[in-house]
C-alpha positions in Angstrom: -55.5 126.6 52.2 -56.4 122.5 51.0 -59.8 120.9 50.9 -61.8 119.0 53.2 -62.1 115.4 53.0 -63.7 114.1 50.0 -63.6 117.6 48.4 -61.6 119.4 45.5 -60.5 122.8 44.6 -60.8 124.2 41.1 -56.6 125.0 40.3 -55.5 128.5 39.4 -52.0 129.2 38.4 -52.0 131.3 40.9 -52.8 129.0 43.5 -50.6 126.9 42.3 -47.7 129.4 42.9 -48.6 130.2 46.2 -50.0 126.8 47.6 -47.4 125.2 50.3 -48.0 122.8 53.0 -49.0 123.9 56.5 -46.6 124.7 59.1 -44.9 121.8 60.8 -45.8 119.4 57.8 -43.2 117.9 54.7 -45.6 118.3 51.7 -49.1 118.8 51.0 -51.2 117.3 48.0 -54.4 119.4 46.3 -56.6 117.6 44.2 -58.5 119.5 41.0 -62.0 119.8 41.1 -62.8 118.6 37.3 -59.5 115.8 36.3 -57.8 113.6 37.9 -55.1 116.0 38.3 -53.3 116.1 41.7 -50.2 118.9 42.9 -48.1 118.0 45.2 -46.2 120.7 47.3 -42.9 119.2 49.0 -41.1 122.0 51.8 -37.5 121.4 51.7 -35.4 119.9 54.3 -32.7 122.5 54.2 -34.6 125.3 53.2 -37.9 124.9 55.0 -39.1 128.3 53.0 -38.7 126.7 49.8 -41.0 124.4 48.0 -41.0 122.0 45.3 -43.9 121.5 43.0 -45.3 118.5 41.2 -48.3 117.5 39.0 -49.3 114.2 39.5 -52.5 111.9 37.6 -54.4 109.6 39.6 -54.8 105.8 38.0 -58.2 104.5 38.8 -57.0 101.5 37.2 -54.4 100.7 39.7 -55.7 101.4 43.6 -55.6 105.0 43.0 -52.1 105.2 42.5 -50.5 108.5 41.6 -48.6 108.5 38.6 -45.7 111.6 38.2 -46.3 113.7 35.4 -43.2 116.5 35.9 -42.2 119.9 37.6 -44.7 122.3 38.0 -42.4 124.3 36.3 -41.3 122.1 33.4 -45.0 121.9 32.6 -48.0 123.9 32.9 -51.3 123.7 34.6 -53.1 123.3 31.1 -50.8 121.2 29.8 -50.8 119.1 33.1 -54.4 118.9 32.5 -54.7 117.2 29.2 -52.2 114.5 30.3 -54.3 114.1 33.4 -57.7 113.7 31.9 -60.6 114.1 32.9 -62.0 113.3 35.9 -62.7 109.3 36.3 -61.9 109.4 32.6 -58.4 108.9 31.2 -57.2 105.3 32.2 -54.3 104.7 29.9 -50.8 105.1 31.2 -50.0 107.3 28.5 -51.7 110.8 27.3 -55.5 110.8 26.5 -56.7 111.0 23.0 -57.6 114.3 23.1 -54.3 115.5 23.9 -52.7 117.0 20.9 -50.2 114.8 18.9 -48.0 117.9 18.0 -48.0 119.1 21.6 -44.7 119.9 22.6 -45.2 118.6 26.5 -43.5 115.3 27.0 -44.9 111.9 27.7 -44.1 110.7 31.1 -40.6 109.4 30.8 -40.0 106.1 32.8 -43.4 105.1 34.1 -44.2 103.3 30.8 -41.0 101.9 30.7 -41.4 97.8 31.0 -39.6 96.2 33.7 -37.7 93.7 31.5 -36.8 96.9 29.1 -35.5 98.8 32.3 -33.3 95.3 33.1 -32.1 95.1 29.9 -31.4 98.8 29.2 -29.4 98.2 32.4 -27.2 95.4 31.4 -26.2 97.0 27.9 -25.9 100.5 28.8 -24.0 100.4 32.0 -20.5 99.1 32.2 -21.2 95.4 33.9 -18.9 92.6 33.5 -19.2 89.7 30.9 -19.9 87.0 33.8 -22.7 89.4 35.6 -24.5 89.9 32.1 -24.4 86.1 32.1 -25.6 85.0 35.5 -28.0 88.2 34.7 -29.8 87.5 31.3 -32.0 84.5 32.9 -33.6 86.5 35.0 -34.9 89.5 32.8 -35.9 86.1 30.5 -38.0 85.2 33.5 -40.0 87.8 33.9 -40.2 88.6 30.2 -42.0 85.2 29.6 -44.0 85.3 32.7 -47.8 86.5 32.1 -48.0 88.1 34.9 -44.9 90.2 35.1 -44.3 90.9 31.8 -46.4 93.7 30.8 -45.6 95.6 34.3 -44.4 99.1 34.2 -42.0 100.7 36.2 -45.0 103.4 37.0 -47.0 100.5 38.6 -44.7 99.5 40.7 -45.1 99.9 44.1 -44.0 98.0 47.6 -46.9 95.3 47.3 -45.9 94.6 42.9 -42.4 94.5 44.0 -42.9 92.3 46.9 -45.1 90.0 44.5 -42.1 90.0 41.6 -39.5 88.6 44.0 -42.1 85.9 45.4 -42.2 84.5 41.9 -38.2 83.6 42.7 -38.5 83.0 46.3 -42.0 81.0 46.6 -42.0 79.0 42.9 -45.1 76.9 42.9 -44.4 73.3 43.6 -40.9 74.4 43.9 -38.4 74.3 46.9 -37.9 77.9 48.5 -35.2 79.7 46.4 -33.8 82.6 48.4 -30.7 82.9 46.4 -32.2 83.6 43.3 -35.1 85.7 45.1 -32.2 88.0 46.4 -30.3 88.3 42.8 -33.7 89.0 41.4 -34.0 91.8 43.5 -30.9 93.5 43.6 -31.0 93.3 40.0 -34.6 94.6 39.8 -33.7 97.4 42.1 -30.1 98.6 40.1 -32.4 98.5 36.7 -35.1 101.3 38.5 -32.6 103.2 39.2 -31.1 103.5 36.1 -34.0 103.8 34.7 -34.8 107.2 36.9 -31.8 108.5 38.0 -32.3 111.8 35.9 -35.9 112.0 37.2 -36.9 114.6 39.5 -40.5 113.3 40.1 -39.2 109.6 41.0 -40.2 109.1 45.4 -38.3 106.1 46.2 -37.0 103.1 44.6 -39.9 100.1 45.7 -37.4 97.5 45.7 -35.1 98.7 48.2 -37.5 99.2 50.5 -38.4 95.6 50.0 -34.6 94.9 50.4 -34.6 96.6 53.9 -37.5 94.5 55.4 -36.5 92.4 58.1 -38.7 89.6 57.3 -37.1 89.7 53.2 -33.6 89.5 55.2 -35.1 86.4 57.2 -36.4 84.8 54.1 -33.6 85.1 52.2 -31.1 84.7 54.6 -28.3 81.5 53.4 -27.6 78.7 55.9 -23.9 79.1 55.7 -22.5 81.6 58.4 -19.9 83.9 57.1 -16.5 83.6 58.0 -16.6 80.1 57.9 -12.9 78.2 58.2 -11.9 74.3 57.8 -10.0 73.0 60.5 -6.7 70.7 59.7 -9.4 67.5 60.1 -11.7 69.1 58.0 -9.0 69.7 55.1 -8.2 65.9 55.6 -11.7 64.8 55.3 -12.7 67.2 52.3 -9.6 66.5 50.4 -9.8 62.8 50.4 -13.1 62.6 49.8 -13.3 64.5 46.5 -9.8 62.9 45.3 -11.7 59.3 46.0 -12.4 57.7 42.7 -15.9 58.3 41.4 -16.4 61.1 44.2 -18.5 63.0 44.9 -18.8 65.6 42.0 -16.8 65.4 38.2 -13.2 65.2 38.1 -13.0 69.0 37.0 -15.3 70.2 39.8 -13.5 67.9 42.7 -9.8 69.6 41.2 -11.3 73.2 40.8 -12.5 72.7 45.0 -8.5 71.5 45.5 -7.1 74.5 43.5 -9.0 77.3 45.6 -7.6 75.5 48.6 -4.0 75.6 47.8 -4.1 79.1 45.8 -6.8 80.8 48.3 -8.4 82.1 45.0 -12.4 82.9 44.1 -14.0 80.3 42.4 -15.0 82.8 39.4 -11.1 83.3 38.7 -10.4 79.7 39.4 -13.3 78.1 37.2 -12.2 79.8 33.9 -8.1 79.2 34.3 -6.7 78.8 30.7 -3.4 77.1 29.7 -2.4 80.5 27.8 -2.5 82.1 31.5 0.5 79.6 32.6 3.9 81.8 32.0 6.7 79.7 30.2 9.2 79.1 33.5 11.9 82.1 34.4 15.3 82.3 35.1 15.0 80.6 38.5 12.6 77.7 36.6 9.4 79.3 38.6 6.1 79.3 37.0 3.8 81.8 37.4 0.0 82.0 36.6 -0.8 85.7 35.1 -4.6 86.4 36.2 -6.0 88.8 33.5 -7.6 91.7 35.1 -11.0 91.3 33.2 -11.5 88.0 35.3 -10.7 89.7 38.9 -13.9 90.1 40.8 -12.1 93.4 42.7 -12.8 94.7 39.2 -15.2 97.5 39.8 -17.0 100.2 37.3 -15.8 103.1 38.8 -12.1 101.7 39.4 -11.2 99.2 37.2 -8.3 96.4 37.3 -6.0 97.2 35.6 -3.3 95.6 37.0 -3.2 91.0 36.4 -2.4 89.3 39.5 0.3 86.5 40.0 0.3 83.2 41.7 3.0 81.1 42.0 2.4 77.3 41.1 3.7 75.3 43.2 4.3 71.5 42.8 1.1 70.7 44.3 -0.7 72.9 42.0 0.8 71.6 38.6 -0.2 68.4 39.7 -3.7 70.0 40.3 -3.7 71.9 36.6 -2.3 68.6 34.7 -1.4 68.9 31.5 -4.3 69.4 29.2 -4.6 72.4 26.9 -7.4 75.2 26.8 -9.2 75.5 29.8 -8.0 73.9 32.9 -11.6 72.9 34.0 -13.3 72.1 30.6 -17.6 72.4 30.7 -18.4 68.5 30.3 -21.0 69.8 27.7 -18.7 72.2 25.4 -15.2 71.7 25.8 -14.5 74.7 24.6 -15.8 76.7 27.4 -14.9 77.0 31.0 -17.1 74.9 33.8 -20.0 77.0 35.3 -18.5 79.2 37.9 -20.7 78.1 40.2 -20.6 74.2 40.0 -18.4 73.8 43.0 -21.1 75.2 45.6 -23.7 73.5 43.6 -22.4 70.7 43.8 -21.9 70.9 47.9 -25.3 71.9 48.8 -27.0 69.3 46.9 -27.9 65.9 49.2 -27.7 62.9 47.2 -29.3 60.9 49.5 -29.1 58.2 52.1 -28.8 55.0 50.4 -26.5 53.2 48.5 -23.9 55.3 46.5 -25.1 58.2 48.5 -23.6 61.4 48.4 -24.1 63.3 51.5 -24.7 67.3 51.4 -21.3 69.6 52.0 -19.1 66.2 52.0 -20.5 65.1 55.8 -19.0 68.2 56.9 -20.7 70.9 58.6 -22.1 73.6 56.0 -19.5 75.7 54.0 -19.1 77.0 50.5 -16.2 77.5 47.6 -15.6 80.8 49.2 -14.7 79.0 52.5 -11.5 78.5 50.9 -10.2 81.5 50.8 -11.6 82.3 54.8 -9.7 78.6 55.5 -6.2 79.9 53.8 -6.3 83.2 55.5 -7.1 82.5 59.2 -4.2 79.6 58.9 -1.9 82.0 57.2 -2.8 84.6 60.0 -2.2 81.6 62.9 1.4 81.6 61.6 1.9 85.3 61.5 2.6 85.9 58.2 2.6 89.4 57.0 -0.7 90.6 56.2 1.2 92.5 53.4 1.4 88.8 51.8 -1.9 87.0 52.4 -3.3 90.2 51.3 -1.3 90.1 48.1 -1.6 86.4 47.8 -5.6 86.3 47.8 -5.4 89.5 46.0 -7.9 91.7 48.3 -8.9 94.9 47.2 -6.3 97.7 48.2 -7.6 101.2 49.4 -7.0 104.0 48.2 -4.0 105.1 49.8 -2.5 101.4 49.5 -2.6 101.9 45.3 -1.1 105.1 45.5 2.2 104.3 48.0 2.5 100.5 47.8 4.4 99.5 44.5 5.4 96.4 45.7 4.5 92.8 44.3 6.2 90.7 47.0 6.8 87.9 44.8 9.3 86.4 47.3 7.0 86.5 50.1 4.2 85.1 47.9 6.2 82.2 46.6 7.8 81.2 50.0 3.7 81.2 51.4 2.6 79.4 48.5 5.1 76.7 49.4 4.7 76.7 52.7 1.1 76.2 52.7 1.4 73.9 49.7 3.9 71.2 52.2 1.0 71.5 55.1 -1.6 70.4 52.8 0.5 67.7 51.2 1.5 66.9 54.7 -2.3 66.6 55.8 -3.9 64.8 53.2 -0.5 62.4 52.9 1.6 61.4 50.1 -0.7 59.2 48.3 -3.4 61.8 47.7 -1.0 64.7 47.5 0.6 62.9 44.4 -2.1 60.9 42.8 -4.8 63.6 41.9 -8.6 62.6 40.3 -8.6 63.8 36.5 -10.2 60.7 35.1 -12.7 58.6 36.8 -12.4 54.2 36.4 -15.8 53.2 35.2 -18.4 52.6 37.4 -20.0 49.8 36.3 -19.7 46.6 34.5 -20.8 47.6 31.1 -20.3 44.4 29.8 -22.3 42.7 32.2 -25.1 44.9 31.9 -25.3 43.9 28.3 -25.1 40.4 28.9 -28.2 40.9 31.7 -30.2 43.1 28.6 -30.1 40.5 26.2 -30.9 38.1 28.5 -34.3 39.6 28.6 -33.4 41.1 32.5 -35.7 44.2 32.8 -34.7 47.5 34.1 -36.0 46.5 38.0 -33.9 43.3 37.9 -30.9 44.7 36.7 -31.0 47.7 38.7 -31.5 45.7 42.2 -28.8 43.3 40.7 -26.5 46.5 40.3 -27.8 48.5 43.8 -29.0 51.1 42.1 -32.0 52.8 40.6 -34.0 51.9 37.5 -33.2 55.6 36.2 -29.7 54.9 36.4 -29.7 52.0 34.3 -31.6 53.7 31.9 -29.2 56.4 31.6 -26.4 53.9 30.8 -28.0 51.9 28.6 -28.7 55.4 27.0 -24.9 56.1 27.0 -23.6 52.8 25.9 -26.3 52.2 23.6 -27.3 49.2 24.9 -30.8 48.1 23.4 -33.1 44.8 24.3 -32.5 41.8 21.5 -36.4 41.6 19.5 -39.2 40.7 21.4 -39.9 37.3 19.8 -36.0 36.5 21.3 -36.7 37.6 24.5 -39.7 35.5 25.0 -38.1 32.5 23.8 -35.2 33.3 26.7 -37.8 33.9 29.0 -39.6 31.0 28.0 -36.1 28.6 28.6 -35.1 30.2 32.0 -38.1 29.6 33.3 -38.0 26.2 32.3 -34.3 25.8 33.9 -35.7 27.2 36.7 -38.6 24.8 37.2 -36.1 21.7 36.2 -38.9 20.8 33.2 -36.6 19.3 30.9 -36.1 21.6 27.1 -37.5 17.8 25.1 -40.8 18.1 27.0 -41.8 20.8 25.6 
């Protein structure tokens, strides 16, 4: 039973029951004589005398690709045959025209689903968290306004198309190599196919995980910053006093947000977002506590929620850290009504500002690390002293197993406050008493504003008063923009032109 090369056999229904692969081989595929009808038998793997049936459609329009149509048994070979077509005829995705509109055989279910609609089906329908739909949204708005990605299907997708799709992310054109994003892209890419055909029968793989497993995708996108990755006590010196300097390296917010993961061993997403609502009023014993909501723990999972807050103790250190400004803790600079980007903090690190004057050097001079380094620093310390692992583990609030939830009801809030304070004196001790008690919530200007207006209505340009300043032209136009500093009229700045050059020269003002 099958064909030769290059031939085709004429389907019967009762071939169809009785075709099966040879012995020794997984599935077998028999192509019909007059449309582009194909059935796929597939043997099963525990039953090897039972078979599973499919009708498939060859596209002409895309390589030859096979396109799933259903079960053998969920549709018939007649019916199969209309949404086939004829043979090199129908190219559409969906059925041809002379398919029936009252037919009562179904339309391929997910093939002509559009990959942005599968993304977005995937973000509303499924039970994701507020910040994921965030960080989410700009990339199904990516593809949606790409021309070449936006009319793709999730039936055209195969290795090669998903491959190309998380190029667009990892090799922009004219743009530095992106792995991050390439990787997001993809993971999100691969959770929204499988959404979109977890209740198909016909589906043979998800594309993009294969693409995920390759090892050169892993070397691509693989981040410079080794896991596990601890400061040492020089390091914690170094960092600290370089982001409490004035006018350091970041914003204010940013620099403090940095600080606070140190001293509270917390994720930056449940650090970032800290409101002064989540500060309790002080107890009996005059401690203050900081009540983490569960919706903002990132152990928050869809099968197992939070449901639970989680409580950190604030030590002195740390109130000097918060401050005492209302709403959020670490305002966004544009809307101060919203918490800073969760991510500013590592941003901020990995970008290299530099070698000149006012330079900024990438990851502080230090050797590369990341906001979740903070959390690896305070553990492997914690663990140098031998502290319980029952409180590090309750202090940087690691998920629990199963058994742990069910057995341990403890909140070891002694053993948590007497960490907190411990490790709060060894910073303080570290970083001395000057930077311990003076934090950076406002920076002193910068510059001399009122020198820079003097040297603009002198007639100075931009170059002159940039070199005069040591910095670049783009910076002086982006204070001039911010004070509102404009050039006097143009007739006035000739005629000071005119009399400095004249001063200069040492041509007396009557000779002219």
């Amino acid at each position: 039973m099958g064909r030769a090369k290059g031939e085709a056999i004429n389907l019967t229904p009762k071939f169809v029951d009785a075709a099966k692969p040879a012995d020794g081989q997984a599935e077998k595929s028999f192509y019909d004589a007059s449309t582009n009808l194909v059935l796929r038998v597939v043997r099963s793997t525990k039953k090897p005398n039972e078979f599973t049936r499919y009708w498939l459609r060859v596209d002409h329009t895309n390589g030859r690709k096979k396109v799933p149509l259903g079960k053998c048994g969920d549709l018939s070979l007649a019916d199969a045959r209309k949404l086939a077509g004829k043979k090199y005829g129908a190219t559409e995705m969906s059925a041809p025209e002379s398919c029936e509109k009252d037919s009562e055989v179904p339309a391929s279910s997910y093939t002509d689903i559009l990959l942005h609609e599968a993304i977005g089906n995937y973000l509303t329908q499924t039970a994701l968290r507020p910040t994921t739909i965030e960080s989410c949204t700009p990339y199904q708005a990516f593809i949606q306004e790409d021309n070449d990605l936006k009319n793709i299907t999730l039936g055209q997708i195969t290795k090669k198309v998903a491959r190309m799709i998380i190029d667009k992310k990892l090799k922009p054109a004219g743009v530095a190599v992106a792995p991050g994003a390439a990787k997001k892209l993809a993971y999100l890419c691969s959770s929204a196919y499988d959404h979109a055909t977890e209740l198909e029968d016909d589906v043979q793989g998800n594309p993009f995980k294969s693409v995920l497993g390759t090892k050169s995708f892993r070397r691509e996108v693989k981040h410079e910053v080794k896991s596990g990755r601890s400061l040492s006590n020089e390091e914690i010196r170094h960092m600290w006093h370089t982001l409490n300097s004035p006018n350091g390296p970041g914003s204010p917010n940013t620099a403090r947000a940095l600080m606070l993961m140190l001293v509270t061993g917390l994720r930056s997403t449940e650090v970032t977002a800290m409101h002064r609502r989540e500060i309790l009023p002080p107890d009996p014993n005059g401690d203050v506590w900081w009540r983490l909501p569960p919706e903002r723990i990132k152990t928050e999972s869809i099968d197992k929620p939070v449901t639970e807050p989680h409580y950190i103790f604030l030590t002195p250190l740390m109130m000097r850290i918060i401050g005492d400004g209302d709403g959020f803790i670490f305002q966004n600079k544009a809307d101060p009504t919203r918490p800073m980007y969760r991510k500013s903090a590592t941003t901020m690190l990995q970008r290299d500002r530099g070698t000149g004057q006012g330079s900024k050097p990438q990851y502080l001079g230090l050797e590369a690390w990341t906001a979740q380094s903070m959390r690896v620093t305070v553990e492997t310390h914690l663990r140098a002293w031998h502290v319980q692992p029952a409180y590090f583990n309750a202090m940087l609030n690691h998920a629990k197993t199963s058994l742990q939830k069910s057995y341990d009801k403890n909140t070891y809030a002694a053993g948590k406050k007497k960490t907190w304070l411990r490790w709060s004196s060894k910073i303080e001790r570290l970083v001395g008493e000057d930077h311990a008690n003076n934090i950076r919530h406002i920076d002193p200007p910068r510059y001399d504003i009122e020198l820079l207006q003097k040297l603009v209505s002198s007639g100075e340009t931009n170059t002159q008063i940039a070199k005069d300043f040591g910095v670049s032209e783009a910076r002086i136009r982006a204070l001039r923009k911010e004070h509102l500093i404009t050039p006097p009229p143009r007739e006035s700045v000739r005629n000071v032109r005119t009399k400095n050059s004249k001063a200069a020269s040492g041509v007396p003002e009557a000779a002219s």
